[in-house]
PDB file of N, H, CA, C and O in Angstrom:
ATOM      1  N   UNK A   1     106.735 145.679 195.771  1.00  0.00           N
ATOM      2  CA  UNK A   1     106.224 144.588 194.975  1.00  0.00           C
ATOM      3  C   UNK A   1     104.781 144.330 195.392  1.00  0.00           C
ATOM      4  O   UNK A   1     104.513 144.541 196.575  1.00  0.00           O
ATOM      5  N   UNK A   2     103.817 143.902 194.580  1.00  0.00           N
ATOM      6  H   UNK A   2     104.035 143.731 193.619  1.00  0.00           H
ATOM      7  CA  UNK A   2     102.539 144.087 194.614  1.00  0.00           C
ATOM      8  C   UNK A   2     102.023 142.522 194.458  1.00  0.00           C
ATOM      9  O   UNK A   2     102.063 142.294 193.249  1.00  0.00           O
ATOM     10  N   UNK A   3     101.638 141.552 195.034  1.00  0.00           N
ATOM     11  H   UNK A   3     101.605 141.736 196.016  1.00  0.00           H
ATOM     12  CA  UNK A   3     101.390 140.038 194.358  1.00  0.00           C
ATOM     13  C   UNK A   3      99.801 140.043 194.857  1.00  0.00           C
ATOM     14  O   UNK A   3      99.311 140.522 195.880  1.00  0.00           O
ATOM     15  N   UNK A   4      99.302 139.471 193.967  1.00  0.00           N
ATOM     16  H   UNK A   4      99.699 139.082 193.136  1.00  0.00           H
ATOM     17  CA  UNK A   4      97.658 138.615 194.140  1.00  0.00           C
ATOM     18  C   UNK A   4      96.908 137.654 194.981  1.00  0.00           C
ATOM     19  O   UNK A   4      96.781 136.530 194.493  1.00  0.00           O
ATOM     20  N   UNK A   5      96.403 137.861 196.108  1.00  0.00           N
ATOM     21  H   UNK A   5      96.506 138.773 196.505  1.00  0.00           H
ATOM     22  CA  UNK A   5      96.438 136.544 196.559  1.00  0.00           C
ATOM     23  C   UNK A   5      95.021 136.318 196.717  1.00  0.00           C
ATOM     24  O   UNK A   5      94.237 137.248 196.524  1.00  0.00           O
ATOM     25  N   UNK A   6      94.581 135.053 197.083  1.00  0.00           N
ATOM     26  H   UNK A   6      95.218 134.298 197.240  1.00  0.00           H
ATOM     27  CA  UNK A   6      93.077 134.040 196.692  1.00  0.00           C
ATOM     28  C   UNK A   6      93.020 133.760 198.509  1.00  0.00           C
ATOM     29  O   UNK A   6      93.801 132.991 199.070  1.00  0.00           O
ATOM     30  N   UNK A   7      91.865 134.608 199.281  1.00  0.00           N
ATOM     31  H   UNK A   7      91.230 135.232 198.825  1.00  0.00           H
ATOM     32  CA  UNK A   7      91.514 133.691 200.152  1.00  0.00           C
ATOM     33  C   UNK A   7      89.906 132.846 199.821  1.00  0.00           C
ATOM     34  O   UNK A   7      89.109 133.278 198.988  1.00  0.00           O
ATOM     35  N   UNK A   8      89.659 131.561 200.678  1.00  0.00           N
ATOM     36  H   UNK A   8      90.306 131.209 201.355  1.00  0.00           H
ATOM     37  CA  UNK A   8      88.721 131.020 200.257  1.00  0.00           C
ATOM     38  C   UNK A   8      88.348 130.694 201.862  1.00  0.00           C
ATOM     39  O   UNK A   8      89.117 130.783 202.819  1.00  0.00           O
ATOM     40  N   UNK A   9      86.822 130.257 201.870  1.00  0.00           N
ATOM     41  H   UNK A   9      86.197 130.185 201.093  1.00  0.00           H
ATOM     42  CA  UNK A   9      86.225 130.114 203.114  1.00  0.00           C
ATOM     43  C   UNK A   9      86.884 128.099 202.931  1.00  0.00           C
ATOM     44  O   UNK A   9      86.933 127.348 201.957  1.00  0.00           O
ATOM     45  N   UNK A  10      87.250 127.926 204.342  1.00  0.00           N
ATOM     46  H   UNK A  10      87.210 128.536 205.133  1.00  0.00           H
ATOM     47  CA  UNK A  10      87.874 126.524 204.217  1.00  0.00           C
ATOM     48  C   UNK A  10      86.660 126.119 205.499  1.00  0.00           C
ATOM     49  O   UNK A  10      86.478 126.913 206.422  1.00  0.00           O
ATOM     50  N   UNK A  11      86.097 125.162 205.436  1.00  0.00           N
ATOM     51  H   UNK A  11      86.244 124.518 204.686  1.00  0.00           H
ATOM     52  CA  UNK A  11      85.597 124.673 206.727  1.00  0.00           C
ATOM     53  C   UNK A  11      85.045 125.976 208.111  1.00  0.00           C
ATOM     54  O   UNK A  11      84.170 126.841 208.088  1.00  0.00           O
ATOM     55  N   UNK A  12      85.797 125.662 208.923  1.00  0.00           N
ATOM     56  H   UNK A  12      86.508 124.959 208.942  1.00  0.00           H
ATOM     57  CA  UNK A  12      85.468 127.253 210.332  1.00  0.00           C
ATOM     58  C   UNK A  12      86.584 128.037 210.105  1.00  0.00           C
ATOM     59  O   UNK A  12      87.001 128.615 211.109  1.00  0.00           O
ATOM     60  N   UNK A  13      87.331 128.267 208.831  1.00  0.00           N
ATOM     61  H   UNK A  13      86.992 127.797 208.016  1.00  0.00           H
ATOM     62  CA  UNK A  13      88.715 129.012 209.007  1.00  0.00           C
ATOM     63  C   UNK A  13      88.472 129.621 207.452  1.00  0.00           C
ATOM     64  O   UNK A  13      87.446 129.727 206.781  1.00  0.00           O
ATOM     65  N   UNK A  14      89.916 129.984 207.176  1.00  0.00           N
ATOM     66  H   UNK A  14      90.750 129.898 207.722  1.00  0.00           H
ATOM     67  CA  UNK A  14      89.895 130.649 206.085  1.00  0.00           C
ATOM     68  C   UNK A  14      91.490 129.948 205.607  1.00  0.00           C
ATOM     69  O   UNK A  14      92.342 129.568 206.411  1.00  0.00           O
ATOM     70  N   UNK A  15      91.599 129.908 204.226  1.00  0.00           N
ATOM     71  H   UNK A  15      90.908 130.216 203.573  1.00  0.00           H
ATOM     72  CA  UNK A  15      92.376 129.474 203.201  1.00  0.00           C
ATOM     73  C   UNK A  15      93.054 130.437 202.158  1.00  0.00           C
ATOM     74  O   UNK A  15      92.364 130.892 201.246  1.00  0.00           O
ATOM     75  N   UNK A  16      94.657 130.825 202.288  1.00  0.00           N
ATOM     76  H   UNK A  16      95.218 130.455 203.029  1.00  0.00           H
ATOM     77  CA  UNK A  16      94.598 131.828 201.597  1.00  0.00           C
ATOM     78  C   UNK A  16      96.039 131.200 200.740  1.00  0.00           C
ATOM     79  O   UNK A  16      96.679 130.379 201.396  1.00  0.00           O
ATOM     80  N   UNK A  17      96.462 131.458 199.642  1.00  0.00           N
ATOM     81  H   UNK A  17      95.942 132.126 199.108  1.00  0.00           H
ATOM     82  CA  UNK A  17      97.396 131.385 198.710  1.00  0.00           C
ATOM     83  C   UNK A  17      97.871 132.941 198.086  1.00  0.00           C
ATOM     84  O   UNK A  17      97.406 134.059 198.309  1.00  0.00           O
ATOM     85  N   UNK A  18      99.110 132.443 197.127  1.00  0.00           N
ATOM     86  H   UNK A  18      99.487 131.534 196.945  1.00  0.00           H
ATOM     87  CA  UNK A  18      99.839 132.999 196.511  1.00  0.00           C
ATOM     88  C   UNK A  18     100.063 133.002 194.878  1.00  0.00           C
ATOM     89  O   UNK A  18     101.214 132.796 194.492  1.00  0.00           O
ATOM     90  N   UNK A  19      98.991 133.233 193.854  1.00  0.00           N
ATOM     91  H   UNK A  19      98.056 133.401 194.167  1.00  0.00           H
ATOM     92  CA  UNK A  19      99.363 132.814 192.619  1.00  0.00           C
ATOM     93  C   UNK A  19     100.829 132.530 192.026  1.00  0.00           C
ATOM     94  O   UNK A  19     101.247 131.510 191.479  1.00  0.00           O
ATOM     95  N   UNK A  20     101.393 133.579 192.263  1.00  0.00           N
ATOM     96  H   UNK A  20     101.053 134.408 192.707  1.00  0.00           H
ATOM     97  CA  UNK A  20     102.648 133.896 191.529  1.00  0.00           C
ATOM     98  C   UNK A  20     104.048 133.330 192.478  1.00  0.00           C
ATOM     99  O   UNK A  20     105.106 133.145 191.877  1.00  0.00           O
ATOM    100  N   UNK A  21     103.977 133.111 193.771  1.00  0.00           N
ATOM    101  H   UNK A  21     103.118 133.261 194.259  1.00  0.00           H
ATOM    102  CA  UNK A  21     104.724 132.344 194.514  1.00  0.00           C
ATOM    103  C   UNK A  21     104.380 131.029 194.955  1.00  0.00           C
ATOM    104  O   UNK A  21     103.724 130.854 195.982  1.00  0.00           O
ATOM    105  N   UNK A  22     104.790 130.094 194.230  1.00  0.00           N
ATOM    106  H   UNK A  22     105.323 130.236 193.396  1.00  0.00           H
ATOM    107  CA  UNK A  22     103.714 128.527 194.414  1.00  0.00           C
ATOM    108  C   UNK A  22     104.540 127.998 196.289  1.00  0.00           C
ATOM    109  O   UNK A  22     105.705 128.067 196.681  1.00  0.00           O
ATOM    110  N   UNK A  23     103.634 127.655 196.785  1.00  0.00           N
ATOM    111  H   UNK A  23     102.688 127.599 196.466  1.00  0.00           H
ATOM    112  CA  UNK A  23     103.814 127.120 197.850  1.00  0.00           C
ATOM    113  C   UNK A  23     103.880 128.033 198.620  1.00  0.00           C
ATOM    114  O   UNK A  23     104.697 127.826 199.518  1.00  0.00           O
ATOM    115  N   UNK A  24     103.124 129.431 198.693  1.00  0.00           N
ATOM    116  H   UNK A  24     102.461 129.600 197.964  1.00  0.00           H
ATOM    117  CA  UNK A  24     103.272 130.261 199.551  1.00  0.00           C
ATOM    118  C   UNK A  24     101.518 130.472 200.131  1.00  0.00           C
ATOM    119  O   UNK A  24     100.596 131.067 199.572  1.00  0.00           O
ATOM    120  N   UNK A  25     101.538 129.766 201.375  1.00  0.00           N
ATOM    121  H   UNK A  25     102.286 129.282 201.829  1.00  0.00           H
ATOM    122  CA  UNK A  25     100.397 129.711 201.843  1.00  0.00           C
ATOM    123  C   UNK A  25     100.238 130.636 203.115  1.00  0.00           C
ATOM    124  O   UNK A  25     101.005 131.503 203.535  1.00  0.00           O
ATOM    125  N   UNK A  26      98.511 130.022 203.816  1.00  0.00           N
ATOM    126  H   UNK A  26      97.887 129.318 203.475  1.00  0.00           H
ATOM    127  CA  UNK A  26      98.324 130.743 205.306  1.00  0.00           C
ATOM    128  C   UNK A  26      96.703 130.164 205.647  1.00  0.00           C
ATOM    129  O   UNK A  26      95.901 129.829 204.775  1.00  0.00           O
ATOM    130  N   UNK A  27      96.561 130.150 206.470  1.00  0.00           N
ATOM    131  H   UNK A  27      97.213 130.422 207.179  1.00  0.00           H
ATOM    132  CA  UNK A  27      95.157 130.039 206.891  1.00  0.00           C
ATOM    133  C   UNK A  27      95.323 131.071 208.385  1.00  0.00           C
ATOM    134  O   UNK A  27      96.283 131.397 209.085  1.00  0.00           O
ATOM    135  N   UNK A  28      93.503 131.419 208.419  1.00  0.00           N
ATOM    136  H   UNK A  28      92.724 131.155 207.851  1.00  0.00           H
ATOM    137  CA  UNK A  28      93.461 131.911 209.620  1.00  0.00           C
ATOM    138  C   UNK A  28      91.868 131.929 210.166  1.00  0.00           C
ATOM    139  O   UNK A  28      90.896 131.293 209.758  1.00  0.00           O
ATOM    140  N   UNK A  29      91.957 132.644 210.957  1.00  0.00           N
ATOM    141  H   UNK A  29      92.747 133.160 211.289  1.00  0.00           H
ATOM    142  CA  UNK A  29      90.066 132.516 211.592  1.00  0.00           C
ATOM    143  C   UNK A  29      89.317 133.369 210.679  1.00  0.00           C
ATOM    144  O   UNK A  29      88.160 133.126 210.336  1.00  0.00           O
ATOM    145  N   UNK A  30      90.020 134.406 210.277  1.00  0.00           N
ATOM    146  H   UNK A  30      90.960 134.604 210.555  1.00  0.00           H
ATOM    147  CA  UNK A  30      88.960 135.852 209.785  1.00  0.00           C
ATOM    148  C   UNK A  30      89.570 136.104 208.359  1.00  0.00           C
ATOM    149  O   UNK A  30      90.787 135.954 208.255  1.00  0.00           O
ATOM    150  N   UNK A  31      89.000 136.395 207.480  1.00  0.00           N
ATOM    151  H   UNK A  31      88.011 136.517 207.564  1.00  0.00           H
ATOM    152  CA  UNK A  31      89.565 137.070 206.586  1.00  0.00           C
ATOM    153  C   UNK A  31      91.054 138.325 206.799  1.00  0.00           C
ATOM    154  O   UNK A  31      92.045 138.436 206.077  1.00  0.00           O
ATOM    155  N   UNK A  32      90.767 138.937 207.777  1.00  0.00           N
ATOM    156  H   UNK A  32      89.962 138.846 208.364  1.00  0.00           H
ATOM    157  CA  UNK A  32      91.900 139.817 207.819  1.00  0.00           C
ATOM    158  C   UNK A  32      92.772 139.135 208.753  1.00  0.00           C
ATOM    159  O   UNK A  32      93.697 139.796 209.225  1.00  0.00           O
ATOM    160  N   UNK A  33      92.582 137.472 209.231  1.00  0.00           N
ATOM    161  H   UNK A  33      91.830 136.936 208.847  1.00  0.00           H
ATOM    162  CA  UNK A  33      93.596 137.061 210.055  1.00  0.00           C
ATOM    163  C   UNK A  33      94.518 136.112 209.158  1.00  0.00           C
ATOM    164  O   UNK A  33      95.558 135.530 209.467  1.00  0.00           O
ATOM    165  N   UNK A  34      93.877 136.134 208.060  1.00  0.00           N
ATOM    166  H   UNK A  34      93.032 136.606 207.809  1.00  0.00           H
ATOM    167  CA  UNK A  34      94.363 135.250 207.281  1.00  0.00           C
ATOM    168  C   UNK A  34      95.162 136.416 206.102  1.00  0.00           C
ATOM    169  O   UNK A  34      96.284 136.187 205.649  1.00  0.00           O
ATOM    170  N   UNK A  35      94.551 137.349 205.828  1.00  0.00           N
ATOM    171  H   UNK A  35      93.640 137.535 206.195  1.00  0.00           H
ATOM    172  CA  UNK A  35      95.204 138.723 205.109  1.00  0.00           C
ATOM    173  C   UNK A  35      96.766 139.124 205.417  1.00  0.00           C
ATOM    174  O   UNK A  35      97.621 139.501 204.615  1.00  0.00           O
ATOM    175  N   UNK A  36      96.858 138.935 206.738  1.00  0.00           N
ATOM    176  H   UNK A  36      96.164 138.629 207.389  1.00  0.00           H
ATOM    177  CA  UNK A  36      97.800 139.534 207.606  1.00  0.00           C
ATOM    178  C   UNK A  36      99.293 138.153 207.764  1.00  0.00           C
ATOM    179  O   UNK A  36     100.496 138.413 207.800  1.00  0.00           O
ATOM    180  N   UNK A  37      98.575 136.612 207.834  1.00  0.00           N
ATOM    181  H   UNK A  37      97.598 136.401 207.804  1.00  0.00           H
ATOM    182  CA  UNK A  37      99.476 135.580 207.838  1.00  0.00           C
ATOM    183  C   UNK A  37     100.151 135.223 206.477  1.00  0.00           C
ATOM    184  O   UNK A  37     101.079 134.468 206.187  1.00  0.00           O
ATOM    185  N   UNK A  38      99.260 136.128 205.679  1.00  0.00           N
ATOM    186  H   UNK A  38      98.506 136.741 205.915  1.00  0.00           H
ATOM    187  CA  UNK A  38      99.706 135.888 203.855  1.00  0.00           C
ATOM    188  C   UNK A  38     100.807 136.825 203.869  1.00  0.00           C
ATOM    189  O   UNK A  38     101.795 136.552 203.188  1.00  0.00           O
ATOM    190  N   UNK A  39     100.780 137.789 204.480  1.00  0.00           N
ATOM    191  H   UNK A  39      99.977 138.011 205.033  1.00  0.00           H
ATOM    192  CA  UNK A  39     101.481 139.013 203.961  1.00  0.00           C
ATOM    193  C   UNK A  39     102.741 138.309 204.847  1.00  0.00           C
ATOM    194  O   UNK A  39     103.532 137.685 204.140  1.00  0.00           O
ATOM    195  N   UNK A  40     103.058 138.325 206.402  1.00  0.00           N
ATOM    196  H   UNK A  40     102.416 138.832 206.976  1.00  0.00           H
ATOM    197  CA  UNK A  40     104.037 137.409 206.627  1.00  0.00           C
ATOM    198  C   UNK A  40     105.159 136.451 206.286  1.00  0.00           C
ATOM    199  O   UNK A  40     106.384 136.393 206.399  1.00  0.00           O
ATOM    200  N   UNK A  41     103.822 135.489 205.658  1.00  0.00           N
ATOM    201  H   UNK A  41     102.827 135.536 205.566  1.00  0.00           H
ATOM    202  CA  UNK A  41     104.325 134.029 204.539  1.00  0.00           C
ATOM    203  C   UNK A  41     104.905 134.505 203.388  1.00  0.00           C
ATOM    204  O   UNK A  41     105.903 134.072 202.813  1.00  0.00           O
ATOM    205  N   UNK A  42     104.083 135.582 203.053  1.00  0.00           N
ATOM    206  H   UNK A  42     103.272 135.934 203.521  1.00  0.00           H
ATOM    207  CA  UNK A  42     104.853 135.967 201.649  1.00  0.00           C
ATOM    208  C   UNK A  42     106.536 136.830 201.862  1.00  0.00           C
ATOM    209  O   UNK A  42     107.490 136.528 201.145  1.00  0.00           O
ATOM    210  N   UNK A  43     106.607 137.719 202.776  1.00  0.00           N
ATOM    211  H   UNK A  43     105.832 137.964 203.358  1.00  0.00           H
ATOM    212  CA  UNK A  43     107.984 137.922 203.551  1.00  0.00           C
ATOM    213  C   UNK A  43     108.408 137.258 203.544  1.00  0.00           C
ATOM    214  O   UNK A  43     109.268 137.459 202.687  1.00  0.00           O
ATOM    215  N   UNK A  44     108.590 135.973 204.085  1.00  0.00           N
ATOM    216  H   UNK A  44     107.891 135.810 204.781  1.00  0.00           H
ATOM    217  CA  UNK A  44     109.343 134.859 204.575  1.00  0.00           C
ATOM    218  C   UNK A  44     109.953 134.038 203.024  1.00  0.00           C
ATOM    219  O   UNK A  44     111.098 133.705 202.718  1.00  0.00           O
ATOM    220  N   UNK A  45     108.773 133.919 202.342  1.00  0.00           N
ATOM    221  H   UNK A  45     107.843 134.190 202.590  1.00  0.00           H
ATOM    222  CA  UNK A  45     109.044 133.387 201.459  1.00  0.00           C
ATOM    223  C   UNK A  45     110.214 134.227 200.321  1.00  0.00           C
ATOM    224  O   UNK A  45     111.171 133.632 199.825  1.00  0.00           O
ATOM    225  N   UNK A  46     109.899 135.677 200.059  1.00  0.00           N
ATOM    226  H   UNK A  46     109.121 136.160 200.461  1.00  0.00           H
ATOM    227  CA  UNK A  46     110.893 136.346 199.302  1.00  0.00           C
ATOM    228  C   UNK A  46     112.330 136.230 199.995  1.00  0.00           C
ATOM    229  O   UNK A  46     113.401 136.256 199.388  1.00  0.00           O
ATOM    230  N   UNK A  47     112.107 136.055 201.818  1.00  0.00           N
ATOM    231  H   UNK A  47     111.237 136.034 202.311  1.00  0.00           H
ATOM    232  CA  UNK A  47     113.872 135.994 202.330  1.00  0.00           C
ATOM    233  C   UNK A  47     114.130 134.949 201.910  1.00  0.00           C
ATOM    234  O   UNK A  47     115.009 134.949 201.048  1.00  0.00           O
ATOM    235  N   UNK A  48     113.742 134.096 202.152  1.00  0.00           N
ATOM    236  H   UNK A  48     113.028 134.096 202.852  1.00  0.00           H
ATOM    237  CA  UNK A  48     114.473 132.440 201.857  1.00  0.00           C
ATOM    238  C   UNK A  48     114.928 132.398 200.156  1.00  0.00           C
ATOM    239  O   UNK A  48     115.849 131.738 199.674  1.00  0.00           O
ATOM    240  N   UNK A  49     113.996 133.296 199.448  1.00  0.00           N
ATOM    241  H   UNK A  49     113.248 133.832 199.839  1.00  0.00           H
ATOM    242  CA  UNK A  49     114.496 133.098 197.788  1.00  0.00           C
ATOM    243  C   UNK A  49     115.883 134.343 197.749  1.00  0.00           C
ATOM    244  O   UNK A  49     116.570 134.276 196.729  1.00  0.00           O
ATOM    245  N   UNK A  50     116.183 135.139 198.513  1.00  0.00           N
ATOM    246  H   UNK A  50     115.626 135.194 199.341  1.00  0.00           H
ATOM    247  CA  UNK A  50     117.242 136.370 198.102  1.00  0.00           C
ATOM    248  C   UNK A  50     118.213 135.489 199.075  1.00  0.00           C
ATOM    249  O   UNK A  50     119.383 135.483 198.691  1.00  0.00           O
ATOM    250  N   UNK A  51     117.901 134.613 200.470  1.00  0.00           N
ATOM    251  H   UNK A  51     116.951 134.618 200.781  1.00  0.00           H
ATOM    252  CA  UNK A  51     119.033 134.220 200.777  1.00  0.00           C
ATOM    253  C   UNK A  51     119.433 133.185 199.836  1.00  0.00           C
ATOM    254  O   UNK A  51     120.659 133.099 199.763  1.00  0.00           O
ATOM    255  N   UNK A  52     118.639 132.168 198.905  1.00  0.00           N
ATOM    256  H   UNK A  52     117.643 132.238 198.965  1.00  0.00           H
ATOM    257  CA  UNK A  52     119.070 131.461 198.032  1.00  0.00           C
ATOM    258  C   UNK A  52     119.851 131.818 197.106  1.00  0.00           C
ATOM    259  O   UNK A  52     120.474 130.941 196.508  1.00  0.00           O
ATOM    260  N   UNK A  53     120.041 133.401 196.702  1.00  0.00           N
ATOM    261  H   UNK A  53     119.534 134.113 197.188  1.00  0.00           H
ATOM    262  CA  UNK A  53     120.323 133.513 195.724  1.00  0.00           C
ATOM    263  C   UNK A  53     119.548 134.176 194.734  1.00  0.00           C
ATOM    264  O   UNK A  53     120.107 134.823 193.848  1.00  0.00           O
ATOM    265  N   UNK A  54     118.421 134.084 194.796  1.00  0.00           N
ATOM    266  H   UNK A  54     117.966 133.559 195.516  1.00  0.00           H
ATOM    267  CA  UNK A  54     117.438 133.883 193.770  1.00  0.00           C
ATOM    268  C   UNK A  54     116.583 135.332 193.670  1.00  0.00           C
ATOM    269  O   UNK A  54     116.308 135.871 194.742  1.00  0.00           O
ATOM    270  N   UNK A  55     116.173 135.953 192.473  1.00  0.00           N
ATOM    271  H   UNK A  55     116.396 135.516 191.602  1.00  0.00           H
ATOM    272  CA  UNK A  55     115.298 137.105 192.406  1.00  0.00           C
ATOM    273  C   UNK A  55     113.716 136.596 192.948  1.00  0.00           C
ATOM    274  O   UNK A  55     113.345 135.422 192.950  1.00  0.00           O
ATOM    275  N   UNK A  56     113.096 137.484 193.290  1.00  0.00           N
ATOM    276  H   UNK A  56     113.397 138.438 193.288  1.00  0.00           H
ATOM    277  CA  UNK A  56     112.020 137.664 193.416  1.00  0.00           C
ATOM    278  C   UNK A  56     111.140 137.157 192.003  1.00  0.00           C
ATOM    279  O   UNK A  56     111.552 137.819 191.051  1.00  0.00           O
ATOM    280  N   UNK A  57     110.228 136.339 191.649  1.00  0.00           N
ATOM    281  H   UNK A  57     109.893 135.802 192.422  1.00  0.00           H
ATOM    282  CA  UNK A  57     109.488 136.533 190.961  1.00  0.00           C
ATOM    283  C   UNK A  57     108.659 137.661 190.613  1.00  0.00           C
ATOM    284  O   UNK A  57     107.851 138.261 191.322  1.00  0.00           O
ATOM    285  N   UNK A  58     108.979 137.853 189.431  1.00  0.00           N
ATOM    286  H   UNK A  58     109.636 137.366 188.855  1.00  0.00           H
ATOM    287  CA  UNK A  58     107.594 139.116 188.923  1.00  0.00           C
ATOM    288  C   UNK A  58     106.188 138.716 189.397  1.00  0.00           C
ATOM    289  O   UNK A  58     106.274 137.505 189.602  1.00  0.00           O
ATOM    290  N   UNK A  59     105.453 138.953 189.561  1.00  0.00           N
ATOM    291  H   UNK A  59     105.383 139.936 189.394  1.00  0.00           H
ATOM    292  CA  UNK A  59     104.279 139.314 189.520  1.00  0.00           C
ATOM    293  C   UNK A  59     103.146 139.154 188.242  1.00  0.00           C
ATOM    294  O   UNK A  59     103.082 139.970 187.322  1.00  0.00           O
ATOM    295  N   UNK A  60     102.408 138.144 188.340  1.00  0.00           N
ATOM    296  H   UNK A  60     102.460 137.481 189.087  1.00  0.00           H
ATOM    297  CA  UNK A  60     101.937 138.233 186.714  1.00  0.00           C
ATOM    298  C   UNK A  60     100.303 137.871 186.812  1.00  0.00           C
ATOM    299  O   UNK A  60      99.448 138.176 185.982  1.00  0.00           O
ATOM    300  N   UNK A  61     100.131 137.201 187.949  1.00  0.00           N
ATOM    301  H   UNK A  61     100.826 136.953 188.624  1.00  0.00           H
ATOM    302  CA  UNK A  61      98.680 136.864 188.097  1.00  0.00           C
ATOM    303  C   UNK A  61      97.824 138.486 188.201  1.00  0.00           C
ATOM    304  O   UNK A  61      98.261 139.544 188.654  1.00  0.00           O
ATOM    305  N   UNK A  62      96.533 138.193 187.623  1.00  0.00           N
ATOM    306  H   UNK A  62      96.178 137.333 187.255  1.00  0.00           H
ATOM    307  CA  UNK A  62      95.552 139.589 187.515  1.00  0.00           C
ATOM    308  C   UNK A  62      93.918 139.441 187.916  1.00  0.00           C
ATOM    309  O   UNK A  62      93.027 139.011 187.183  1.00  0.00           O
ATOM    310  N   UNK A  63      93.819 139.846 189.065  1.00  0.00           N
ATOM    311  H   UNK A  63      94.542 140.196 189.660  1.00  0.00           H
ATOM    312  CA  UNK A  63      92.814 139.257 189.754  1.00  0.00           C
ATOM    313  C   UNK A  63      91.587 140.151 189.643  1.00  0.00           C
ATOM    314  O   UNK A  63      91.607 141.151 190.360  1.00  0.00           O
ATOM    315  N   UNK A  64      90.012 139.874 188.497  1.00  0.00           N
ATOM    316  H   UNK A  64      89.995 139.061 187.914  1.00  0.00           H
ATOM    317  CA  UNK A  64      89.004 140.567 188.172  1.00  0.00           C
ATOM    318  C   UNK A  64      87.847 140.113 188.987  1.00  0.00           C
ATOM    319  O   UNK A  64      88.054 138.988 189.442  1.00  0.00           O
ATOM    320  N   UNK A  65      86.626 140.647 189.343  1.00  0.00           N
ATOM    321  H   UNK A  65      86.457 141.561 188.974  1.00  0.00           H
ATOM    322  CA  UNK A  65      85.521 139.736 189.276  1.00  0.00           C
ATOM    323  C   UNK A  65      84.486 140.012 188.431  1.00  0.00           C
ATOM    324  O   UNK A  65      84.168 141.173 188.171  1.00  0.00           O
ATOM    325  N   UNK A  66      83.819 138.874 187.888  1.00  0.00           N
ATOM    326  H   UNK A  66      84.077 137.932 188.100  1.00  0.00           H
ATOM    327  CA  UNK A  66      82.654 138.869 186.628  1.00  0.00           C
ATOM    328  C   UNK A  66      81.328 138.559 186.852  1.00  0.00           C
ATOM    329  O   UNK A  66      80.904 137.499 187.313  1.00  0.00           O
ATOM    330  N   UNK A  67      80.826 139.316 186.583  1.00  0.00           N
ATOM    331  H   UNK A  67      81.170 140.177 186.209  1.00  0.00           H
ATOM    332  CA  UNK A  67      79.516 139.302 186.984  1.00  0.00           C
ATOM    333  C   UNK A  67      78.753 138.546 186.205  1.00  0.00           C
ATOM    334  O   UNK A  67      78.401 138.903 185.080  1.00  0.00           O
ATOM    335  N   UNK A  68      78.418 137.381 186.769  1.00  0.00           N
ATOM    336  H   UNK A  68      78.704 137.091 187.682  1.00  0.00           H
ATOM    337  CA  UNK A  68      77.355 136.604 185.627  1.00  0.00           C
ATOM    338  C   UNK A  68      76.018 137.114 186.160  1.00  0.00           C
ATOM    339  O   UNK A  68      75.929 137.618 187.280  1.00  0.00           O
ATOM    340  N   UNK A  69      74.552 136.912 184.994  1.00  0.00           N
ATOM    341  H   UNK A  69      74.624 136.502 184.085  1.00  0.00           H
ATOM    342  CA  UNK A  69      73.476 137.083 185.143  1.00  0.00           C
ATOM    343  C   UNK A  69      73.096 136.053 186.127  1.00  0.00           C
ATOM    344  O   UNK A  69      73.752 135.021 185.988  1.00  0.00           O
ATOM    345  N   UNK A  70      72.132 136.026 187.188  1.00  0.00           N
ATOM    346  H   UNK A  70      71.599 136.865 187.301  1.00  0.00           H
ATOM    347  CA  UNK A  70      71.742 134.767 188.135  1.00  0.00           C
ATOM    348  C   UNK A  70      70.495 133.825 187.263  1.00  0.00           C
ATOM    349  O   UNK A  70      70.023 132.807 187.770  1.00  0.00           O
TER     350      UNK A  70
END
């Protein structure tokens, strides 16, 4: 399974989410420390939904970047 995720510079750390799994977060110091606590969180988060019972969400967010003129 392949999901999208958004880190953002937060203050002295980093801020990272989950489009397609709401409430699936992480922060960390570095970009790849925060890369690595997403991928974790996001584990954690698919066990707790298969021990619920529950499928995995698909996947639907599609992440581009656009180049505006400056």
């Amino acid at each position: 399974m392949r999901y999208a995720i958004v880190i953002e510079k937060a203050g002295n750390n980093y801020s990272g989410y989950v489009p397609d799994l709401p409430g699936c977060v992480a922060t960390g110091a570095t970009v790849e420390e925060t890369e690595a606590e997403l991928l974790a969180a996001i584990q954690f988060h698919l066990d707790g939904l298969r021990q619920d019972g529950v499928a995995p969400p698909p996947a639907h967010s599609v992440v581009e970047y656009m180049f505006v003129p400056a």
